[in-house]
N, C-alpha and C positions, 0 to 999 in steps of 0.2 A: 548434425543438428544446426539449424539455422538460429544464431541467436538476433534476435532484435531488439537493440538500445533506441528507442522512443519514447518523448514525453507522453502522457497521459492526457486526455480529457475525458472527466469520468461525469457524472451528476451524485448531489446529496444524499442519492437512494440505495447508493452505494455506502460502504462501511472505510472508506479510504483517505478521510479529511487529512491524512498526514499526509498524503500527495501535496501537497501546497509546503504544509510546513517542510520536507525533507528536501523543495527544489525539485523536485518530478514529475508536476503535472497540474493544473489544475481541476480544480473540484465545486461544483457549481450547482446553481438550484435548478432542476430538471424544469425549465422556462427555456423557452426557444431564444428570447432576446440573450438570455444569461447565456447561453450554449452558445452563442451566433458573438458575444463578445469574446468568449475565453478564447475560440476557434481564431478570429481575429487578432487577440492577444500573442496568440504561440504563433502565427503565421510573421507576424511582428520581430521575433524573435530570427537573432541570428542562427546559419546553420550550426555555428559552433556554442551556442548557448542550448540549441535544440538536443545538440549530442550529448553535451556536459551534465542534462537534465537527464534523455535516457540514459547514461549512464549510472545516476547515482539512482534512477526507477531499477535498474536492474539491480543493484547495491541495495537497494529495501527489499524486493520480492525475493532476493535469493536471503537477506539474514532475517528475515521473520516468516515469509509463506511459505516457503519451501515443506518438504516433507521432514526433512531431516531438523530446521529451524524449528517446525514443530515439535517433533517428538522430542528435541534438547528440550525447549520449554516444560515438555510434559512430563516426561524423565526428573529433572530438577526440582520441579515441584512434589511430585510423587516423593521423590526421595528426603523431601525436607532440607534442600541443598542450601535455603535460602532465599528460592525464587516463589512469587506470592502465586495462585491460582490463574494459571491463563484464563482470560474472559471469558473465552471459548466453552472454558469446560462452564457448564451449567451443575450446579449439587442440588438432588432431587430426593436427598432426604432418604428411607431404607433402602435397604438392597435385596429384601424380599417382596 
């Protein structure tokens, strides 16, 4: 398996604003000028600031997206572990 550690440039329309916050990537308003700076912005960037960044993009995608990241979430919840309702899950009320 090929892993690759790179920053991100994603747009708003994506659900990923913590890319900024966590140091992993930029996230930006789907505007070309906006897209045409971030691009600029991480080109700006040293090789060694570019890796330290996918590095820690990898460190977010494997402790919260993953499969398994998942299911802990949903498991913990389900079980009254403590942990509040992942976003994700949507509550639609009966079950008939």
């Amino acid at each position: 398996m090929i892993t690759l550690e790179v920053p991100v440039l994603t747009t708003t329309g994506t659900p990923w604003q913590e890319l900024e916050a966590r140091e992993c990537g930029w996230w930006m308003a789907p505007e070309p000028e906006a897209i045409r700076g971030a691009l600029a912005m991480a080109l700006r960037q040293s090789d060694a600031t570019r890796t330290a960044m996918g590095r820690r993009g990898r460190d977010l995608v494997t402790s919260t997206y993953t499969w398994r990241a998942v299911g802990r979430r949903v498991y913990e919840w389900l079980l009254g572990a403590g942990a509040s309702r992942p976003s994700f899950i949507r509550e639609s009320g009966s079950l008939h």
